[in-house]
N, C-alpha and C positions, 0 to 999 in steps of 0.2 A: 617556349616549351611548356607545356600546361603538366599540370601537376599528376602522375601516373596513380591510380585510385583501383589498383589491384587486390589479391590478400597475399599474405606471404604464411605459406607453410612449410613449419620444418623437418625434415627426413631424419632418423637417425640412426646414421649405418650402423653404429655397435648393434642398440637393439632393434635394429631393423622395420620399424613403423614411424609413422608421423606423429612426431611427437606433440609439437606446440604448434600456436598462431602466435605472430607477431604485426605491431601494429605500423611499423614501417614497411612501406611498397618502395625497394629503389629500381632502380633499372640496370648498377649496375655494381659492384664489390670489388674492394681490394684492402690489401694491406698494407702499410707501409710501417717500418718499425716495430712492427707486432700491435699496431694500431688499425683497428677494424676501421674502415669506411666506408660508406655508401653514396650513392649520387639520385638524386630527383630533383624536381622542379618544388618552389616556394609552396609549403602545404598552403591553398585557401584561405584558410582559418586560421593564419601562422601568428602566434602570439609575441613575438618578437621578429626584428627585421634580419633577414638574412637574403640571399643575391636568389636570382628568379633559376639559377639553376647553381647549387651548390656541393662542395662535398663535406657531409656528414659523416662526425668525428662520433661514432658511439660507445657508451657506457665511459662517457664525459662524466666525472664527478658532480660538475655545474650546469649539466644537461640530464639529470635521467630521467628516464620513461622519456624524452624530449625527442620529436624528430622532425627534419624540415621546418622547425619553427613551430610547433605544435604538441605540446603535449598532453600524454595519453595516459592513462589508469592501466594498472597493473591489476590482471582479472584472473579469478582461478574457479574451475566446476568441477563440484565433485558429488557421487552420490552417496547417501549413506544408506547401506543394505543390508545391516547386518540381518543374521535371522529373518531372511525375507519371506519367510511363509506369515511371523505374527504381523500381527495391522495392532501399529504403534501410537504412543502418544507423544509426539516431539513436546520435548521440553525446555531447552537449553539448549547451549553452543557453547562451548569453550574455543581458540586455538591458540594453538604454541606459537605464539610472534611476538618477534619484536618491536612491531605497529601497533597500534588502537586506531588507526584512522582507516580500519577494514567498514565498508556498508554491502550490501546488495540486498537477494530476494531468496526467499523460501520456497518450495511448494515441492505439493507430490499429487500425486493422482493425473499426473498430465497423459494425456491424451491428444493423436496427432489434430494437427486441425484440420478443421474440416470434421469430427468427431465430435459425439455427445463430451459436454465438459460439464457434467452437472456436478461431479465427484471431484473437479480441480479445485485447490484449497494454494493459496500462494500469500503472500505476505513479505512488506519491507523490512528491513535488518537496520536500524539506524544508526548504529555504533556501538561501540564494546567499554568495558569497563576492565580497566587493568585489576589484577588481584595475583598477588605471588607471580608475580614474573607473568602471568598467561592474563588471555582477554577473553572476557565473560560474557554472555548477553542473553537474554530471555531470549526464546524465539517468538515471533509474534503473530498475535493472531491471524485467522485465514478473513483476508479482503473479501474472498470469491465464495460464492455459496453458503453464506453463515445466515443460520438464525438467530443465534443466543442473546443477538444486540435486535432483534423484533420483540416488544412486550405488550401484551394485551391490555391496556390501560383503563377503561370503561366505555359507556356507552353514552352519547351524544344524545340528548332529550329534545334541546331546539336551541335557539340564536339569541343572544340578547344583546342589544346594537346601543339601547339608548337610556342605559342605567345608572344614576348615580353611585349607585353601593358596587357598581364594576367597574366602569370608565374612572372613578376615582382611586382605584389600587396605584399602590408606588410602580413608576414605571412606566404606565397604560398612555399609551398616548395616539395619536389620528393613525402611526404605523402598528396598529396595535386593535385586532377583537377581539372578541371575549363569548367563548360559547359556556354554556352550562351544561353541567353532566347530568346524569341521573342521579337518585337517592345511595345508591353505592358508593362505596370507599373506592379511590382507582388501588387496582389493583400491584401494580407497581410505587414505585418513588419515583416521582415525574420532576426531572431536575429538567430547570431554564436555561434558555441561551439557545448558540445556535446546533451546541453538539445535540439538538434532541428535535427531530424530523417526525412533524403530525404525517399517521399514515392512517390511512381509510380501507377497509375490505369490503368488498362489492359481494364476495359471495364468492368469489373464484380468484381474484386477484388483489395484491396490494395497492393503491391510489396514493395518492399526493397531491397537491394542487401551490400554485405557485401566485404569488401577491395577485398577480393579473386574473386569477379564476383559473387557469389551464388547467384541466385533471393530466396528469400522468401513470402511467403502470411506472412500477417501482421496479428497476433493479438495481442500480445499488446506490450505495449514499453517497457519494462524492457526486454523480449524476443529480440526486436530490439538491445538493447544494449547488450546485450550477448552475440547476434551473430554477434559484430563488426560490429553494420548497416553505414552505411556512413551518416556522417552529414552534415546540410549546417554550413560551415565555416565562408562565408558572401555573401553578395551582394554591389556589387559596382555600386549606380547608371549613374557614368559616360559612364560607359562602356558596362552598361545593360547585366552584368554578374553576374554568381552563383558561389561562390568558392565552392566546395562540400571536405571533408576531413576526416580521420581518426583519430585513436589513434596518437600520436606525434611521436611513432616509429614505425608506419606502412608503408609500402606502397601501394599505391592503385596501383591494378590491374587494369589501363585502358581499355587494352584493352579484358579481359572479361568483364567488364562491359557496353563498346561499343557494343559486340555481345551480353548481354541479354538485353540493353534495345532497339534491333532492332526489338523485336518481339513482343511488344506491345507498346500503345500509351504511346508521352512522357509527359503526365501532370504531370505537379511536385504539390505535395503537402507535406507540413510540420507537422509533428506530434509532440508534445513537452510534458514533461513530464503531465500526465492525473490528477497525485497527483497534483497539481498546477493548469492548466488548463481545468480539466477533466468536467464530467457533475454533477452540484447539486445534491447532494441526493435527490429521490422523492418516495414516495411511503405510503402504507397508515399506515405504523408503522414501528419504527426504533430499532432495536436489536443492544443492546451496549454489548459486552464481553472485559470487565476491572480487569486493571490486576496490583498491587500495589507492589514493590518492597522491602517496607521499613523495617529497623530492626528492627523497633520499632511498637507498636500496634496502631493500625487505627482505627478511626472512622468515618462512612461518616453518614448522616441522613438522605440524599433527595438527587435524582438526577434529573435534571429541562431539560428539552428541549423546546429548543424556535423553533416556525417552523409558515410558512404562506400556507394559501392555495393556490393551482394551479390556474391559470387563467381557467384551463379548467375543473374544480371540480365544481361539481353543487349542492354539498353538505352545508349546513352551517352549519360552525365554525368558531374557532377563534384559538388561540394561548396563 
């Protein structure tokens, strides 16, 4: 008997709508004792051994969220709307539980798919911080559509491959060139490492280019870092130079990247992770999908969102 992979949704006669999803599919219920049972086959992915068809003892103290041998995360969606004509600025999360081992995902502006999503702004929840009894947590920035982690950095003058006063910086090594900038100050603070993603603008679009030469169009930075995008290393303001770099046991292809960035302009710009310096969430309500890992059973009571309004919202409210 192979393991039944349905959904279970629950009705509720008082108030008369479906209420919840649950993440056990049995095939078949009963009671004995006042003790809830169900019957399926061994879930797949059962993390403990149980018989290939069994009956399922639930809301087991030594089982929860646990079913067929597999368990599952305790998940809750909710929307926050208050005041739904102002376009908000999410700022925080509180909820009333007696967990901290709540995660999931932010966003608003969604739109179905299939639909323009230029306006979707979403972002991870990583965990809360206890404070007076309640769990706390910044909301985090939007993954999707942010500029505020793109910075205009300066303008690329030419290449210098075979320099002693560059190829000698602390650091610089065969994974590792070295462009020079222009007579200008960058115009940002250009920190090293891999959190900072060289980006090139063609005139129309963002560029990248990856240890091997590959130019890419940019959409977002975890895509940059997967296709091995080249980072700035450092800036040396003695020398009014960019150290540019890869992974540690890379080497950079020079000179492909000399022949792709001869074909569009050299403005450097620096991209840094979006989760971190990405754009505010804004938007006129904020969808939280939460998600609780614990083995033990949970309670929350209220979930709080603190948020202000836009400068450019002609709506009144408040927070």
């Amino acid at each position: 008997m192979g393991y039944y992979t349905g959904q279970t949704i629950a009705f509720s006669h008082k108030g008369g709508f479906w209420k919840t999803r649950y993440s056990f599919t049995p095939t078949c219920y009963a009671t004995v004792d006042n003790h809830f049972i169900s019957t399926n086959a061994k879930h797949p992915n059962a993390e403990e051994e149980v018989a290939d068809v069994n009956f399922w003892m639930h809301e087991s103290s030594m089982k929860h969220n646990t079913f067929y041998g597999k368990r599952h995360m305790s998940k809750v969606c909710v929307v926050c709307n208050q005041d739904p004509s102002a376009v908000k600025i999410f700022k925080s999360l509180s909820l009333e539980s007696n967990s901290n081992n709540w995660t999931g995902m932010s966003s608003t502006n969604i739109n179905p798919l299939g639909s323009n999503q230029s306006e979707l702004q979403m972002g991870s929840i990583e965990g809360f911080t206890a404070k007076e009894g309640n769990q706390y947590s910044e909301l985090p920035r939007s993954i999707a559509n942010s500029d505020s982690h793109i910075d205009f950095a300066c303008t690329v003058s030419e290449i210098v491959t075979n320099n002693t006063q560059f190829t000698s910086l602390p650091g610089v090594g065969q994974n590792h060139i070295v462009w020079s900038v222009d007579a200008s100050i960058p115009s940002v603070s250009i920190n090293g490492g891999m959190g900072s993603v060289a980006l090139f603008r063609d005139g129309n679009e963002f560029k990248y280019f990856n240890l091997d030469g590959d130019v890419f169009t940019y959409t977002t930075f975890n895509e940059a870092l997967q296709n091995n995008a080249v980072h700035v290393h450092s800036y040396n303001a003695a020398t009014n130079a960019i150290v540019f770099g890869g992974e540690a046991t890379d080497t950079v292809n020079t000179t492909a990247i000399l022949s792709g960035i001869a074909n569009f302009g050299m403005h450097l710009y620096v991209v840094s992770n979006p989760a971190i310096n990405g754009d505010p969430m804004r938007g006129h309500y904020l969808y939280l999908d939460l998600s609780n890992n614990s083995t033990t059973p949970v309670e929350t009571y209220a979930i709080n969102v603190d948020y202000e309004n836009t400068k450019l919202d002609g709506s009144v409210g408040g927070n």
